[in-house]
N, C-alpha and C positions, 0 to 999 in steps of 0.2 A: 661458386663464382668461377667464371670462366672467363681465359685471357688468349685471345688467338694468335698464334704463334710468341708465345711468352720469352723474354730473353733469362737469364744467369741472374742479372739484378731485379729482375722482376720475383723471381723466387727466393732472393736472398733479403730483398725489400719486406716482404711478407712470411716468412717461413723464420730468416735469423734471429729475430728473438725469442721465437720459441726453444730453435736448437740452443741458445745462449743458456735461456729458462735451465734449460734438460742436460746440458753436460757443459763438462769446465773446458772452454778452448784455450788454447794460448792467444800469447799475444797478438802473433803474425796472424795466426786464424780470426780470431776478431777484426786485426785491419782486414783482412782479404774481405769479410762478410760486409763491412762499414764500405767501404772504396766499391763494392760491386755494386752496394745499394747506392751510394751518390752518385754512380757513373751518368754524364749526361744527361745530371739536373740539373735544379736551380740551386741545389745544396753545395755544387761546386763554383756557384756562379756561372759567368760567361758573357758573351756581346749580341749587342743587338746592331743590324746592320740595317740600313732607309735607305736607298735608292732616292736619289735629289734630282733625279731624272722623270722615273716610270712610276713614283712609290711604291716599289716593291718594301717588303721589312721580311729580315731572314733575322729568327733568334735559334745560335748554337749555343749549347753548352757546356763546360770544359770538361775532357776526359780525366778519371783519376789515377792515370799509369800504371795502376797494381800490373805487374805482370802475372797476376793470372786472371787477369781480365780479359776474355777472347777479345770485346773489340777493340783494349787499345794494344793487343798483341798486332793486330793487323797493322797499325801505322809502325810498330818498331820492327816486328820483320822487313817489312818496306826499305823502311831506311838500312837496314843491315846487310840486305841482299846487294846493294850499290858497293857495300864493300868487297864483299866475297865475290863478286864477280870479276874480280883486278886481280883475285888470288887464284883462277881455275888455271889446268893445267892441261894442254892438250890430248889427253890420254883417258881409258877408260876409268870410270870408277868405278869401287868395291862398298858392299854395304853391311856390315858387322854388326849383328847385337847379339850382346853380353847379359845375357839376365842370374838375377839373384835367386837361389832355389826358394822355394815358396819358405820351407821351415824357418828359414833367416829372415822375412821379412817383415817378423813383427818386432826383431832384435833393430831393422834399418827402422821402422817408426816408431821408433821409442827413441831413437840414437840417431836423428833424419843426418846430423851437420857430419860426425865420425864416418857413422856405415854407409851413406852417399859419397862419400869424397874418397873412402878406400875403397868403391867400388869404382868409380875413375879411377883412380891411380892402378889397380890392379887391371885392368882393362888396356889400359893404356901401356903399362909395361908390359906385359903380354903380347901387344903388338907390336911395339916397338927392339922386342927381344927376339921374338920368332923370326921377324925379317928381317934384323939384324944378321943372323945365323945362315951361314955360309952354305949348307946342305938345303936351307929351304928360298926365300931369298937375297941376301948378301946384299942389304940395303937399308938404309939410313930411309922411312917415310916419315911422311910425316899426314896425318888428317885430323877433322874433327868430330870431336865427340857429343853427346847431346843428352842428357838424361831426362829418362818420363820414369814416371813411378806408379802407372795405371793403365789397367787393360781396355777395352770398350763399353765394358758396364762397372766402370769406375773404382772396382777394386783394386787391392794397394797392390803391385807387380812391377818393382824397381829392376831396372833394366836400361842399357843406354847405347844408345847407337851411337856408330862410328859410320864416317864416311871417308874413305881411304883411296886416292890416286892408286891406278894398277903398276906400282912400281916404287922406287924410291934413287937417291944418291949413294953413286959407288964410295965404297969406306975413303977413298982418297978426293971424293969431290971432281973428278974430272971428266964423268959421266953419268947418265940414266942408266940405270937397269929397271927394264922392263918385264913386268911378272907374265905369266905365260895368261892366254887372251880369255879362258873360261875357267879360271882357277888362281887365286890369288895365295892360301894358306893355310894349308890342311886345318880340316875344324875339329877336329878329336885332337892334336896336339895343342889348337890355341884351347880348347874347354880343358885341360888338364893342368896345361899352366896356367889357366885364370883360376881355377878351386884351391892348387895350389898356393899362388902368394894372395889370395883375398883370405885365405883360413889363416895363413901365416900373420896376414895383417891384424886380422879380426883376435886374435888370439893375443897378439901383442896387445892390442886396445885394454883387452882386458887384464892383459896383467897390470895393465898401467893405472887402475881402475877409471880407465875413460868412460863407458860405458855403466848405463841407466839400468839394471832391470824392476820395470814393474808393472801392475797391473796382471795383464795375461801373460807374463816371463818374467813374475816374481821369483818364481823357482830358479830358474838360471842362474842364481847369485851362489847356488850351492855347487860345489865342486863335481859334484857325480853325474848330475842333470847338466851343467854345459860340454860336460866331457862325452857324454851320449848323444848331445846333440850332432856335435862334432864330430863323430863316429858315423852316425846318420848319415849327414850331411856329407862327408869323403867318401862314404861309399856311393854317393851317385855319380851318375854323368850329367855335371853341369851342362845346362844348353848354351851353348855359343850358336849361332846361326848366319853364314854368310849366304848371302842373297846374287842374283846371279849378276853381272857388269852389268852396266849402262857407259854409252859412254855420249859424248859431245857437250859442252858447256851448258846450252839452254836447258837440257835434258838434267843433265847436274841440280840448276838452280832449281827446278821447277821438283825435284826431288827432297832436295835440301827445306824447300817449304811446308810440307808436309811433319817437319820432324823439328824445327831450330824455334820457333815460336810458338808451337802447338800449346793450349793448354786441357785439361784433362774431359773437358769437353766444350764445342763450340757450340754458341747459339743455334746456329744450323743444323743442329741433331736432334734440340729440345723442340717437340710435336704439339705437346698441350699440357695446361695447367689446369686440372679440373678435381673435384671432391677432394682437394687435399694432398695429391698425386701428380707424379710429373711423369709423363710419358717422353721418351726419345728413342731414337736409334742407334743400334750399334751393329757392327758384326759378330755373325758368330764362328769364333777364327774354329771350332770344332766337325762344323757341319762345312768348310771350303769359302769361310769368312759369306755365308748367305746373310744378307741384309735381314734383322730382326725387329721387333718394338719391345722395351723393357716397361715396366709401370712402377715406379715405385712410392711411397709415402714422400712427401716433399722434404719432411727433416729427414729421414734416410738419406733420401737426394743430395742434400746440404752438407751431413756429413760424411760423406760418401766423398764428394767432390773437398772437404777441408782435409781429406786425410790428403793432399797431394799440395798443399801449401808448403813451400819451401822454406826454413828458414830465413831470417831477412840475411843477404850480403852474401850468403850462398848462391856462386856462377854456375849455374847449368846447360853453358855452352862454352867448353873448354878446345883450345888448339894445342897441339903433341908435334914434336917432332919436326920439320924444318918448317911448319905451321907456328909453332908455339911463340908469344911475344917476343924474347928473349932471343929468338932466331929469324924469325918473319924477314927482317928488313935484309938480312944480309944472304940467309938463304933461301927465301922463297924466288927471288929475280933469277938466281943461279940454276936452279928446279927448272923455272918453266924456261931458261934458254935451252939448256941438257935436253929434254923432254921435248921439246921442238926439233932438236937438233939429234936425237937418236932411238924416238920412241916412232914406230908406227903411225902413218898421219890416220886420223879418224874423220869420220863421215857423221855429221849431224843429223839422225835420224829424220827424215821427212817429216813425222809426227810432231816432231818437237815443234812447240810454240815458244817466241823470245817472253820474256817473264815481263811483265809491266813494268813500265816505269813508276817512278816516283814520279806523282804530277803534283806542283804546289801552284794552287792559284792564289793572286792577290786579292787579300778580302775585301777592296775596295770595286774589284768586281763585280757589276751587279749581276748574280746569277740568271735576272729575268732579261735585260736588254743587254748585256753585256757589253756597261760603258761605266768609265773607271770613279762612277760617280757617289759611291757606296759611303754614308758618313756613320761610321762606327762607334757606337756606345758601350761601356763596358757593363755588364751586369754585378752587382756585388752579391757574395753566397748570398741564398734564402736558408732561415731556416725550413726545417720540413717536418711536416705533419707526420711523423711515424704512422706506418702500415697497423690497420686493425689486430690484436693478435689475432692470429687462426686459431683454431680451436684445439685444442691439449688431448691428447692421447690417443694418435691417431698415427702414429708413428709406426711403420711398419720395415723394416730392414730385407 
């Protein structure tokens, strides 16, 4: 069977009860499989719209929010961008990612709510410690952070960008300092203090016995094997990676999208669903990120993409620093007068385009003659004919 240009629920519609069949998900993973397969049917309901005009009839059907659903990621980015664009700050920005060395990342999927949340928190005091520090730059910033937990052929590679203003508040609040124009904060001291207090975290976890090991890091529950771990793992060089400025506000948002709603892949990469196989694209960041096509087995696919389901209630777009809730109101206003008022003016790059708006039209608009004449019927859920199973053991990783 063949489906041309196949979306996320079309393969989860058809493919998830076999991955169910074959391995025990949690709970969150079963919602994400159920939510991607009702997305935009009749199984969530919806309205039917008659034109009393033209008779046109338009029937939508209601989206199921999952946030890791790409299309209804596209309407909450939208709305979220209206906010962050009242918070940008005249000045260049900085782009930080913090990744988790490979050997720890099957300790972060086993322990997603712990070792995700100490990897913000270590990331984030990291930055907010080094440019505090008087020798490098002697400033209170503040940015946001953003966790993905997957590379472009959907393997698990927990890691989180930060988006960081080129500067911060002088320790007494009564100026900007501005960080120097191609260089925000040396990246061998921030990778040293992030291995530093994320081991020091990671080590507390376990004494506390926070921390799951099983499955493939059953061993780790034994004292010798997590102590070698640990050993391993301090003698690398954690990757931190800053990425070069950008600056001018449209330039920012249109960056920021990329990275604040992403989910671990979008519709627009999946190419075809054919013999049981899902073909898409990715980069291969080895060969200078050249544009590739991967093939995989559809439940590979499937679980491939649920190893990146978040726990439920777990925030994977956190603010730090004269960003963070708790300070927003009273020092973000303060930020962007300073920063106005003693940072370098910037130039909006030519290239930049402004980022769309949020357009909401009234549903009583008739999409075809466009007169307000549209009388609206609610649809109530269908039940749904569950997807054929595919066929069993065909599963290729």
């Amino acid at each position: 069977m063949r489906l041309a240009r196949p979306e996320l629920g079309d393969i989860a519609r058809r493919y998830g009860p076999v991955l169910a069949a074959q391995q025990r998900l949690s709970g969150d993973q079963h919602r994400a499989l159920r939510d991607l397969a009702a997305c935009r049917t009749a199984a969530l309901g919806g309205h039917r719209s008659e034109c009393q005009r033209c008779g046109h009839v338009d029937v939508s059907y209601n989206s199921c929010r999952n946030r890791h659903c790409p299309r209804c990621q596209r309407t909450a980015q939208a709305e979220w961008f209206a906010d962050r664009e009242r918070e940008l700050l005249p000045v260049p920005y900085f782009h930080v990612v913090f990744t988790l060395p490979e050997e720890l990342a099957p300790v972060a999927l086993a322990n997603p709510r712990h070792v995700y949340g100490l990897l913000f928190h270590a990331a984030a005091d990291t930055l907010g410690t080094i440019a505090r520090d008087p020798k490098r730059l002697g400033a209170e910033v503040g940015f946001l952070a953003v966790l993905h937990t997957w590379g472009q052929t959907l393997r698990h590679h927990p890691h989180v960008h930060c988006v960081v203003p080129g500067g911060g508040l002088a320790p007494d609040h009564t100026r900007w300092i501005a960080s120097r124009k191609r260089f925000f904060l040396p990246v061998r001291v921030l990778s040293r203090a992030f291995r530093h207090r994320f081991l020091q975290g990671l080590e507390s976890l376990r004494d506390r016995a926070a921390l799951r090991f099983v499955g493939s890091i059953a061993s780790l529950a034994a004292d010798d094997a997590w102590r070698r771990l640990l050993a391993e793992v301090r003698a690398k060089e954690w990757v931190v990676y800053a990425k070069p400025p950008f600056g001018g506000p449209q330039q920012v948002l249109r960056y920021l999208a990329r990275y604040t709603h992403r989910v671990a892949i979008g519709n627009d990469r999946i190419l075809a669903l054919a013999d049981d196989h899902v073909v898409f694209r990715y980069k291969d960041s080895a060969h200078g990120r050249r544009p590739r096509t991967m093939r995989l087995g559809a439940v590979a696919f499937l679980r491939r993409f649920l190893l990146h389901v978040l726990p439920s209630g777990f925030v994977r777009i956190r603010h730090y620093g004269f960003l963070a809730n708790r300070a927003r109101k009273q020092l973000l206003p303060l930020a962007q007068r300073l920063a106005a008022r003693d940072a370098a003016p910037i130039r909006e790059h030519a290239s930049a385009r402004p980022v769309d708006p949020v357009v909401r039209t009234d549903p009583r608009r008739c999409p075809a003659c466009g007169e307000l004449t549209c009388r609206i019927t609610v649809l109530e859920r269908e039940p749904v004919e569950p997807a054929p199973p595919a066929r069993p053991g065909f599963d290729t990783s």
